[in-house]
N, CA, C and O atoms as a GROMACS GRO file, in nm:
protein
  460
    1UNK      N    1  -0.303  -1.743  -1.295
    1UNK     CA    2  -0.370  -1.630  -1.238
    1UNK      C    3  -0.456  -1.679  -1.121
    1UNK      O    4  -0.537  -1.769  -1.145
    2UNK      N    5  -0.442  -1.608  -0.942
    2UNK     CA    6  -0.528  -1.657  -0.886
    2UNK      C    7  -0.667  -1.580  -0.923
    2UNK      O    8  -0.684  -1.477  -0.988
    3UNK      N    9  -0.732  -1.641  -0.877
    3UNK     CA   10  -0.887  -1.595  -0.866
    3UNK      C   11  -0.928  -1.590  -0.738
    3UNK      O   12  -0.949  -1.692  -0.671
    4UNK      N   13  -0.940  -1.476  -0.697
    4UNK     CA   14  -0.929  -1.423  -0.521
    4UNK      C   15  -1.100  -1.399  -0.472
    4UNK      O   16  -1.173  -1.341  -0.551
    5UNK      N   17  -1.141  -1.434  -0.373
    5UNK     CA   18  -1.254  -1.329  -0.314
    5UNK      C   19  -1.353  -1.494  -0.375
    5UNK      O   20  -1.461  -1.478  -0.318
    6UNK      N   21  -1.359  -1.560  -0.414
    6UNK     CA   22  -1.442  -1.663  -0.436
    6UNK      C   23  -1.522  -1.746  -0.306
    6UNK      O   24  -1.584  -1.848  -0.337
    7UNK      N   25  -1.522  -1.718  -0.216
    7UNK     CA   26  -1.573  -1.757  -0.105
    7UNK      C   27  -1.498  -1.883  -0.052
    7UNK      O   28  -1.501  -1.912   0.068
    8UNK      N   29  -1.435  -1.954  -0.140
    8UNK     CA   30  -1.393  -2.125  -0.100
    8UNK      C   31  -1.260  -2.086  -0.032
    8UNK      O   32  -1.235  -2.187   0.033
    9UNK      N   33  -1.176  -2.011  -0.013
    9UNK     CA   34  -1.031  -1.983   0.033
    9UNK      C   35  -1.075  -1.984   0.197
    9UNK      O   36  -1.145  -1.915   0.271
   10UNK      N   37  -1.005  -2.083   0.207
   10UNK     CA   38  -1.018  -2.122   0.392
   10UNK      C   39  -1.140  -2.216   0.434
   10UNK      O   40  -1.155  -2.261   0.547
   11UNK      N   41  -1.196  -2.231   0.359
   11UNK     CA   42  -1.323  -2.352   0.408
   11UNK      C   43  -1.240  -2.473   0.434
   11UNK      O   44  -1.138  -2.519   0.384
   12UNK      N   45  -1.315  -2.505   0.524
   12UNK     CA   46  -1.302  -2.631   0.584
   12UNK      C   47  -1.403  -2.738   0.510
   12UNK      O   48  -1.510  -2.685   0.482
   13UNK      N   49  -1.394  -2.876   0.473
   13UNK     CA   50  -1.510  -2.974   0.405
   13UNK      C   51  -1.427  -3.108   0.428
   13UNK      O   52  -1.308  -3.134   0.446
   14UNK      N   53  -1.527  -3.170   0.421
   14UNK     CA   54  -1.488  -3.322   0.409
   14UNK      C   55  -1.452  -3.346   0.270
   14UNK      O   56  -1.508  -3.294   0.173
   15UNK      N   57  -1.359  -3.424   0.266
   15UNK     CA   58  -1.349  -3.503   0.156
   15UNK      C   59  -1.450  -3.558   0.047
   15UNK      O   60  -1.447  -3.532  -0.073
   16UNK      N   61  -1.560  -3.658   0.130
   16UNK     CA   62  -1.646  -3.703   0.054
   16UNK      C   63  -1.727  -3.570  -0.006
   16UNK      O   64  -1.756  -3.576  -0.125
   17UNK      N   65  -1.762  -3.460   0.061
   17UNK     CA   66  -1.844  -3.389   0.035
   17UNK      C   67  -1.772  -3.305  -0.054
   17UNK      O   68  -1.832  -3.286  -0.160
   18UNK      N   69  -1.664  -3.251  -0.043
   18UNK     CA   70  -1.613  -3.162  -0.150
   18UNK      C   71  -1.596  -3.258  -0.292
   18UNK      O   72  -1.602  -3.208  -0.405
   19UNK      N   73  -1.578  -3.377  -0.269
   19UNK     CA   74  -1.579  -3.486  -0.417
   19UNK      C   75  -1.671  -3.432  -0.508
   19UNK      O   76  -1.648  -3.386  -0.620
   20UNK      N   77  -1.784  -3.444  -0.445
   20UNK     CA   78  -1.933  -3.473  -0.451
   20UNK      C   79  -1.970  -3.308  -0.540
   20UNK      O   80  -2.003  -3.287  -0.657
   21UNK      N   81  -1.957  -3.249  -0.469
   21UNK     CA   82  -2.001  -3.099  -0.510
   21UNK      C   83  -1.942  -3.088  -0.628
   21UNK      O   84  -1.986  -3.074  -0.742
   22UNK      N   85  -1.790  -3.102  -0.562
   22UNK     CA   86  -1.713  -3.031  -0.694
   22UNK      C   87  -1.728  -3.153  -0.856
   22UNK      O   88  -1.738  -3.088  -0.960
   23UNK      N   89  -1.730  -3.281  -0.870
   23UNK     CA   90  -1.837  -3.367  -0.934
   23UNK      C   91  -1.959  -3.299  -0.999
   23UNK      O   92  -1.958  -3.278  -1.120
   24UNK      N   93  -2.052  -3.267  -0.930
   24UNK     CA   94  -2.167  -3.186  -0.944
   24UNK      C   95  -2.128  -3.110  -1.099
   24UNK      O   96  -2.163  -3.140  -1.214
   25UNK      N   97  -2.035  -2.995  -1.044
   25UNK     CA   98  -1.995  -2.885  -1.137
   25UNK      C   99  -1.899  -2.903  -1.230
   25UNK      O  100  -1.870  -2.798  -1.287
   26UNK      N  101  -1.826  -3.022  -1.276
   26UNK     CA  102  -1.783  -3.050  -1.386
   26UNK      C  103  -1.605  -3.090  -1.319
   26UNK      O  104  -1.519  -3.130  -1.398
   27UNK      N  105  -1.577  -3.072  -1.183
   27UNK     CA  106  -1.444  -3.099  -1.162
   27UNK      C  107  -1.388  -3.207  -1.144
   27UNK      O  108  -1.462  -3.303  -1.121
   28UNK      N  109  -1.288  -3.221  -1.148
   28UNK     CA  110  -1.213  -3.355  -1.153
   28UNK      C  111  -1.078  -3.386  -1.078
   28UNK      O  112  -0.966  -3.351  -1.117
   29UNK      N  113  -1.111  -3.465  -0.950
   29UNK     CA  114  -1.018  -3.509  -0.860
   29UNK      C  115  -0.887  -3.499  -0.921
   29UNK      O  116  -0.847  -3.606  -0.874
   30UNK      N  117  -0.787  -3.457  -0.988
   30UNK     CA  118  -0.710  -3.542  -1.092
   30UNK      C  119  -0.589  -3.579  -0.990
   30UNK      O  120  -0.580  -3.689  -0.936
   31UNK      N  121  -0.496  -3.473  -0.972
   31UNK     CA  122  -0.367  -3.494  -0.880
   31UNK      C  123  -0.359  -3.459  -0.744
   31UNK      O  124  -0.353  -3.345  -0.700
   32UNK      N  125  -0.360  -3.602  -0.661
   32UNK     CA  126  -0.367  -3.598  -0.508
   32UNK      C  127  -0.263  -3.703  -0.449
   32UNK      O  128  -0.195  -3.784  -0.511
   33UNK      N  129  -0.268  -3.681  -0.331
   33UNK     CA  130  -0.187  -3.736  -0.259
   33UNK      C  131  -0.245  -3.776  -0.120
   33UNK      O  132  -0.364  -3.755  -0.100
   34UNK      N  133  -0.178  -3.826  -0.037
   34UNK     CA  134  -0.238  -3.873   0.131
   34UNK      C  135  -0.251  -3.696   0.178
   34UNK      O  136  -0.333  -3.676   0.267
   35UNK      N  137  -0.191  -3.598   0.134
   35UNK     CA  138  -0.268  -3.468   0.219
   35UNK      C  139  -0.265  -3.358   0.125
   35UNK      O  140  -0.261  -3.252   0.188
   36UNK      N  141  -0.266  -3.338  -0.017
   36UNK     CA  142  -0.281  -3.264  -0.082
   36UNK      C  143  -0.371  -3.317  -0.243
   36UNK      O  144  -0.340  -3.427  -0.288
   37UNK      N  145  -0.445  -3.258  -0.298
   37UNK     CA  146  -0.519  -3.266  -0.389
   37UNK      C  147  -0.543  -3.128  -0.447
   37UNK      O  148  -0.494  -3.023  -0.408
   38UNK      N  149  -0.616  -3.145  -0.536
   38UNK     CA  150  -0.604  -3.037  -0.656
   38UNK      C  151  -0.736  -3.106  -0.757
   38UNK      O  152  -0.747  -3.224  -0.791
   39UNK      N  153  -0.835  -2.986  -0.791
   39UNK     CA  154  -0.980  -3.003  -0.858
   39UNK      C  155  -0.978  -2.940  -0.937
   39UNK      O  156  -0.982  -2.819  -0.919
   40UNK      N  157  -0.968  -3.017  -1.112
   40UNK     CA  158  -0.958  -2.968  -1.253
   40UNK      C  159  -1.066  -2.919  -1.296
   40UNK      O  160  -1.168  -2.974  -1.255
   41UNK      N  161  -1.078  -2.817  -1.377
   41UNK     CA  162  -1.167  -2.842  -1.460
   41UNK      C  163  -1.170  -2.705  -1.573
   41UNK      O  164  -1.155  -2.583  -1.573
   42UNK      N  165  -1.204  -2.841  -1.682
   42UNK     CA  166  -1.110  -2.840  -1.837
   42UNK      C  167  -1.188  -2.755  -1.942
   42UNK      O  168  -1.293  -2.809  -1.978
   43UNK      N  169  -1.163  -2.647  -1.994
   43UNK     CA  170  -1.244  -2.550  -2.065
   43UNK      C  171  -1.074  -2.584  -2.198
   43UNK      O  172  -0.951  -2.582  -2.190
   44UNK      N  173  -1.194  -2.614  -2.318
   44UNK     CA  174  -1.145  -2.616  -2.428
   44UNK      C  175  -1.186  -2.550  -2.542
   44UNK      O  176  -1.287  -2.598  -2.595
   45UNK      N  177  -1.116  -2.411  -2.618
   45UNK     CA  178  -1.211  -2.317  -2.689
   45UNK      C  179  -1.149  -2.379  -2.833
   45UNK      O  180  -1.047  -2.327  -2.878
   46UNK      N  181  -1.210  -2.483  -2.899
   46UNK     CA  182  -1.141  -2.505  -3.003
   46UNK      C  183  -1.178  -2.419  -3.102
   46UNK      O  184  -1.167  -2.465  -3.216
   47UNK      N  185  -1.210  -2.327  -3.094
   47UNK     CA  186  -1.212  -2.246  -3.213
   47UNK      C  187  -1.061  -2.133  -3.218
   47UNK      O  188  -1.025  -2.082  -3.324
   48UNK      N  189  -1.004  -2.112  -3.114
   48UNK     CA  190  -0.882  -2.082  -3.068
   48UNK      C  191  -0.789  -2.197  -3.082
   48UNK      O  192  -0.668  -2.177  -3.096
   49UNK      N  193  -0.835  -2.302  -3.078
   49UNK     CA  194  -0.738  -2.384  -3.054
   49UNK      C  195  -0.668  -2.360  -2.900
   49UNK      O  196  -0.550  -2.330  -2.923
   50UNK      N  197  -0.693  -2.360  -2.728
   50UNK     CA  198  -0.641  -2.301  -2.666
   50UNK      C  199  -0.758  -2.415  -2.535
   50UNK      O  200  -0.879  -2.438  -2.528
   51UNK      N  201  -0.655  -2.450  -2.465
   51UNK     CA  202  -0.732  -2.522  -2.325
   51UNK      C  203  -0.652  -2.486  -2.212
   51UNK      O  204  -0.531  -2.467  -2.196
   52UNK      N  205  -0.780  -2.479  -2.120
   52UNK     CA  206  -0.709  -2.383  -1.988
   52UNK      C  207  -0.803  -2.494  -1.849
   52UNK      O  208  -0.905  -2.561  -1.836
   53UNK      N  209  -0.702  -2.457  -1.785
   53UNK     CA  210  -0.746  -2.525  -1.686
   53UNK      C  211  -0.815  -2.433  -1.549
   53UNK      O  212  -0.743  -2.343  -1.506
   54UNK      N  213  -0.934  -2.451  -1.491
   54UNK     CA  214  -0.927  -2.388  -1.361
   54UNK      C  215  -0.890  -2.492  -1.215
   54UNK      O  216  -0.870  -2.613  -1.215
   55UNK      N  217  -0.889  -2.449  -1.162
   55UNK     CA  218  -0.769  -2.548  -1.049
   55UNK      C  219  -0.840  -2.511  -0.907
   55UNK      O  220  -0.877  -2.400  -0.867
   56UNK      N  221  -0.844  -2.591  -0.866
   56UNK     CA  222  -0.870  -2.570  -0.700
   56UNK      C  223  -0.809  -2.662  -0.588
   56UNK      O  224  -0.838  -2.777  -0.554
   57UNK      N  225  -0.729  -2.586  -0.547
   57UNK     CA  226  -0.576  -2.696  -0.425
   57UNK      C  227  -0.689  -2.695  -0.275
   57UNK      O  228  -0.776  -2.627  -0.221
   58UNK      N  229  -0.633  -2.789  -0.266
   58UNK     CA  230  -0.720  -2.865  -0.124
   58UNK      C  231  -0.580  -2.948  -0.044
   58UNK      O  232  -0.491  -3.020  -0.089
   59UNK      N  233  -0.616  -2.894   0.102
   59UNK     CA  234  -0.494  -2.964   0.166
   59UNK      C  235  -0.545  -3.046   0.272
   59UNK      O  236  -0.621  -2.985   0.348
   60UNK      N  237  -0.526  -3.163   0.297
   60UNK     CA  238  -0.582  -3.249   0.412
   60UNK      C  239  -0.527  -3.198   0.579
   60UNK      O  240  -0.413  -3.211   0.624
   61UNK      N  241  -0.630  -3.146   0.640
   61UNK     CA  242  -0.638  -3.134   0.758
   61UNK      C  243  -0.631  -3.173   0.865
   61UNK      O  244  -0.575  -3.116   0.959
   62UNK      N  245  -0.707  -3.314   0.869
   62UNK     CA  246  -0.731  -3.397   0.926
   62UNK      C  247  -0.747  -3.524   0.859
   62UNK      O  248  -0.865  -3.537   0.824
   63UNK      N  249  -0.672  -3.625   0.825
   63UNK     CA  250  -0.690  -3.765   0.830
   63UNK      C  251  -0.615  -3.810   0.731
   63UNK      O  252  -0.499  -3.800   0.773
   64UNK      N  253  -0.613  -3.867   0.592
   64UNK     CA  254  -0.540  -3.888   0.509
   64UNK      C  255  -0.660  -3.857   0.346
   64UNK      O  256  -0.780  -3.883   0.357
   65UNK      N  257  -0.617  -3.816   0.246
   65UNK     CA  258  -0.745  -3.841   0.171
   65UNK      C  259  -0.698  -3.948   0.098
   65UNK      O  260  -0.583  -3.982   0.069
   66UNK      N  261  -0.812  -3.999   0.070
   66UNK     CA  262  -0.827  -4.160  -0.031
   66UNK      C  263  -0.874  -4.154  -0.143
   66UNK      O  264  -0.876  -4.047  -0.203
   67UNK      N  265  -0.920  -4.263  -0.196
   67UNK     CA  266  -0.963  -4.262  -0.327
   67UNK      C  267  -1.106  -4.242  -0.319
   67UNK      O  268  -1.167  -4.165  -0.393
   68UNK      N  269  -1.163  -4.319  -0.219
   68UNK     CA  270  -1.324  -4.360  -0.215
   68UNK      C  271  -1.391  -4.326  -0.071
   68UNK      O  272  -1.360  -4.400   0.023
   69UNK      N  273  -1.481  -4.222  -0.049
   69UNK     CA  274  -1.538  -4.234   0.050
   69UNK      C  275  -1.457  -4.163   0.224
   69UNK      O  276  -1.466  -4.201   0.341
   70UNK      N  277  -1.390  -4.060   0.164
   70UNK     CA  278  -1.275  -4.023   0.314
   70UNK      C  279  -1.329  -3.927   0.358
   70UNK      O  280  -1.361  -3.827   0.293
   71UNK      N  281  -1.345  -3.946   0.476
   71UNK     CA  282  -1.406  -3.857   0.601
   71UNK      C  283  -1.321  -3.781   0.650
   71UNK      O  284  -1.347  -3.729   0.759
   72UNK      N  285  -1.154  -3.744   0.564
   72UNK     CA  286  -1.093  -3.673   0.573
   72UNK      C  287  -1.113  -3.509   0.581
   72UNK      O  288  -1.140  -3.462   0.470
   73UNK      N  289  -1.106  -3.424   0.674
   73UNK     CA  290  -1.082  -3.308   0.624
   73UNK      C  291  -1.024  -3.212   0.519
   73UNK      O  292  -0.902  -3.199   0.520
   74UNK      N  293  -1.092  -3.147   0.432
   74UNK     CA  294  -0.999  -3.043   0.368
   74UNK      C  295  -1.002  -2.897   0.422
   74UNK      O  296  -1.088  -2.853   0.499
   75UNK      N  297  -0.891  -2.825   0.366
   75UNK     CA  298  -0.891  -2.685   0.367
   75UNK      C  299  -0.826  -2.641   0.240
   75UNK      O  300  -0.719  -2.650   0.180
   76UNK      N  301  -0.995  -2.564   0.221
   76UNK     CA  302  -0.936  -2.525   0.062
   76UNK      C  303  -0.898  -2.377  -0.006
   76UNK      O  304  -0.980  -2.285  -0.006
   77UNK      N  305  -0.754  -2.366  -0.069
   77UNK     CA  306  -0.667  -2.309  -0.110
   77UNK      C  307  -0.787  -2.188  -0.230
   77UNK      O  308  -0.906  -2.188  -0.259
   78UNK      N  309  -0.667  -2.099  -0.267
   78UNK     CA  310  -0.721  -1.996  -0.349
   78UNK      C  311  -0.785  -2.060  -0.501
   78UNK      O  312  -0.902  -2.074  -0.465
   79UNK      N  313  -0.784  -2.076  -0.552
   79UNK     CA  314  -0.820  -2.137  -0.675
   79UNK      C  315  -0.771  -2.038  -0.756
   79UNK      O  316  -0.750  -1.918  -0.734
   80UNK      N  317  -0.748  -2.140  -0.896
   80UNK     CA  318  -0.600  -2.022  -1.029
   80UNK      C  319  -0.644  -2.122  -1.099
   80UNK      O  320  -0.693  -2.232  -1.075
   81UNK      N  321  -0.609  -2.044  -1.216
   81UNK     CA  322  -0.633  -2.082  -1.365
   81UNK      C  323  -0.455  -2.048  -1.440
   81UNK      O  324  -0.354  -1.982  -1.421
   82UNK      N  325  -0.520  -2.155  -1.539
   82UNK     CA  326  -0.379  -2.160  -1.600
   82UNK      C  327  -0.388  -2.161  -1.799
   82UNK      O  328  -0.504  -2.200  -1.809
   83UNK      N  329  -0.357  -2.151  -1.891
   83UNK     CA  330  -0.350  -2.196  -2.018
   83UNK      C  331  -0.250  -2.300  -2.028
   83UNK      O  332  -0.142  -2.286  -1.971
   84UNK      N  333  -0.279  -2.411  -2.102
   84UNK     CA  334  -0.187  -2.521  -2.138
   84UNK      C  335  -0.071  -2.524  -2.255
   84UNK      O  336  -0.092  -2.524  -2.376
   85UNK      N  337   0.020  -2.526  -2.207
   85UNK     CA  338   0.130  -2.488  -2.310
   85UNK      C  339   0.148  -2.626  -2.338
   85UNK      O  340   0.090  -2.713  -2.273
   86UNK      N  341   0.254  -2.658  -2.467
   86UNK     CA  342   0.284  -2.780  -2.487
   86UNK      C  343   0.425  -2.831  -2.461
   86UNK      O  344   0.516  -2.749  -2.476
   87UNK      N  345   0.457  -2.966  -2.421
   87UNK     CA  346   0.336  -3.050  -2.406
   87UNK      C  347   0.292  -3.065  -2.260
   87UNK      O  348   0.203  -3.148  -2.240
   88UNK      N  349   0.357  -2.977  -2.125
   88UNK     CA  350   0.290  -3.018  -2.022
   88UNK      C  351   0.316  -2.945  -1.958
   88UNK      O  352   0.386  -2.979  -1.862
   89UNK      N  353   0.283  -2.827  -1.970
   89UNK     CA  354   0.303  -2.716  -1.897
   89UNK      C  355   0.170  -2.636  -1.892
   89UNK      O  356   0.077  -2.667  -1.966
   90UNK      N  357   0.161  -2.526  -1.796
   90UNK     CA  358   0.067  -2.434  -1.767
   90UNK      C  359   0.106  -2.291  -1.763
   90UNK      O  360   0.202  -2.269  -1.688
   91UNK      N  361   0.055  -2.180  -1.829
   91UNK     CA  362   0.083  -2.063  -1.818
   91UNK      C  363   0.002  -1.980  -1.765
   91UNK      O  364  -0.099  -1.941  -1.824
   92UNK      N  365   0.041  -1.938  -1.633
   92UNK     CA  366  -0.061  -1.886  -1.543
   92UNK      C  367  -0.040  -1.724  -1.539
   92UNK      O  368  -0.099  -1.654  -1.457
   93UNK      N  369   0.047  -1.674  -1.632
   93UNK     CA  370   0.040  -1.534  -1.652
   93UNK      C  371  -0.046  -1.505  -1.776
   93UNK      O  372  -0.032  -1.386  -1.804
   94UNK      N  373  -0.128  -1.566  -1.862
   94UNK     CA  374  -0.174  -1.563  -2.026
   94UNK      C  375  -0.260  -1.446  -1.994
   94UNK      O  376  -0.286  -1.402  -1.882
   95UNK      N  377  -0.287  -1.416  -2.074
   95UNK     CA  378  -0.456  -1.262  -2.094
   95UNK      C  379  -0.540  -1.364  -2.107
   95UNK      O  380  -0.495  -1.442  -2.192
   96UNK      N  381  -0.633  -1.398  -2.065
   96UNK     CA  382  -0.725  -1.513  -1.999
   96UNK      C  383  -0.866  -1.403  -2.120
   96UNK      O  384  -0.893  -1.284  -2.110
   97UNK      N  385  -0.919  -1.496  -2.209
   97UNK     CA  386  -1.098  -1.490  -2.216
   97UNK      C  387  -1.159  -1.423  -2.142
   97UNK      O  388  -1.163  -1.487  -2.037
   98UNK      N  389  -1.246  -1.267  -2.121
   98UNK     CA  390  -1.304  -1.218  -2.055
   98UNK      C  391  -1.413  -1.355  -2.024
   98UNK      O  392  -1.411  -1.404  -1.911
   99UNK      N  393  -1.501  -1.408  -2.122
   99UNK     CA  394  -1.606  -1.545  -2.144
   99UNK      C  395  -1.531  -1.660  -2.011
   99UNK      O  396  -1.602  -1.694  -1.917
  100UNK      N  397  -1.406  -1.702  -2.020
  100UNK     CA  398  -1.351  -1.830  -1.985
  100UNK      C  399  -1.355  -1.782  -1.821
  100UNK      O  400  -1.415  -1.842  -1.732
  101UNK      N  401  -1.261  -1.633  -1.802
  101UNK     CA  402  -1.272  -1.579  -1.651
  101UNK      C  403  -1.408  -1.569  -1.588
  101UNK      O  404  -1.418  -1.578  -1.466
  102UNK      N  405  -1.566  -1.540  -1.707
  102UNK     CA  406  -1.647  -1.499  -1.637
  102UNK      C  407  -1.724  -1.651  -1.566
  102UNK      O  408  -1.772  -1.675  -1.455
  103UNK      N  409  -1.709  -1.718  -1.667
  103UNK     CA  410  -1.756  -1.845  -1.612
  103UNK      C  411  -1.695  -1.907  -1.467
  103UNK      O  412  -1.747  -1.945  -1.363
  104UNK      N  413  -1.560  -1.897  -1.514
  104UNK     CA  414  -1.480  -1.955  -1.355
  104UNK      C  415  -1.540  -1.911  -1.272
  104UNK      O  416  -1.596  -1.977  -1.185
  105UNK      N  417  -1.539  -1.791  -1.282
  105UNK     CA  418  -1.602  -1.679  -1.176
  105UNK      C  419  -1.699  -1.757  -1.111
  105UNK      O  420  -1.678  -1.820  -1.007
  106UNK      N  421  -1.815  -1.752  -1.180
  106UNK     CA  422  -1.927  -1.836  -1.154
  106UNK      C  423  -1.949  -1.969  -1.125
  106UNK      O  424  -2.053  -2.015  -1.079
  107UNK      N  425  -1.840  -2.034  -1.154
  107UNK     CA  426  -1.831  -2.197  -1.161
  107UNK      C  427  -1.722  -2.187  -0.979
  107UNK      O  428  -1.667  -2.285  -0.928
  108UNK      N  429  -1.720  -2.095  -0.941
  108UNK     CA  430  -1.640  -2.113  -0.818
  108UNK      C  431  -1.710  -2.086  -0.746
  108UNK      O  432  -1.715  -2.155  -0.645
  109UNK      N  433  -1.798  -1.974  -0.761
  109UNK     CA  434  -1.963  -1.953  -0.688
  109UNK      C  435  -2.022  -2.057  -0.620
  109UNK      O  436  -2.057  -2.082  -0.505
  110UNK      N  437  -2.023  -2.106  -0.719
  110UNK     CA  438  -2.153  -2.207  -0.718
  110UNK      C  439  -2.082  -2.316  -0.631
  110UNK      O  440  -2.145  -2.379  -0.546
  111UNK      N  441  -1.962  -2.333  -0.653
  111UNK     CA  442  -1.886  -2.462  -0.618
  111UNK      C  443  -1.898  -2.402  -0.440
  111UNK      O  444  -1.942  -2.483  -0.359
  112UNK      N  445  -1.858  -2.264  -0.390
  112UNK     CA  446  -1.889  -2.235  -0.249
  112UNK      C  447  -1.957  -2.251  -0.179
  112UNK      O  448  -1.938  -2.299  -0.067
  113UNK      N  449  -2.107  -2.195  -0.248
  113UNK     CA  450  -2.232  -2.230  -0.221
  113UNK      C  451  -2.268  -2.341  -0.159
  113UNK      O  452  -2.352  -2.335  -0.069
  114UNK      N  453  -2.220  -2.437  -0.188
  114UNK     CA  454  -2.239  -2.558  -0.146
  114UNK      C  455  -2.189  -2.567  -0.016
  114UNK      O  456  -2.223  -2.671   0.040
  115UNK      N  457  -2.122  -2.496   0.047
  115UNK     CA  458  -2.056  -2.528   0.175
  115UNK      C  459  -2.121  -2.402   0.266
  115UNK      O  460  -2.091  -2.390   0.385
   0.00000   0.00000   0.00000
């Protein structure tokens, strides 16, 4: 499911600085490349038994991104959430947690804010 209207769709940021922020708020660099990346972050309701991911795609603009310290440009993508199917899949059509959506909500806020 995307999550639209969050303020971050089309920002421009550096690398180091979007690390940094999105760090801040609980996300996690996980799968990148020299011009594409992608910012996890892992909501687990074990009382459901049920983990979902919220996602935020970042595409390099300008330079290459690295591991440590890149003064690379990003431009960053819509952000979507997904539920984790097994064993490695994502289901991005699920009826999503009013609780899990309201937080994203807010956890994407905040993550804008910063820019």
């Amino acid at each position: 499911m995307k999550i639209e209207e969050t303020g971050l769709e089309g920002k421009e940021v550096t690398v180091h600085d979007f690390d940094h922020a999105a760090d801040d708020l609980g996300f996690v660099r996980w799968a990148w490349d020299y011009k594409r990346a992608t910012y996890d972050f892992k909501y687990e309701d074990k009382k459901q038994g049920e983990i979902y991911y919220l996602r935020v795609p970042a595409t390099s603009i300008k330079g290459e991104i690295e591991e440590e310290g890149s003064d690379s440009v990003l431009k960053i993508g819509t952000p979507y959430i997904g539920r984790h199917t097994y064993p490695h899949g994502l289901d991005y059509e699920y009826n999503f947690p009013k609780k899990i959506l309201d937080d994203a909500k807010k956890r994407l806020e905040n993550l804008s804010s910063h820019f």
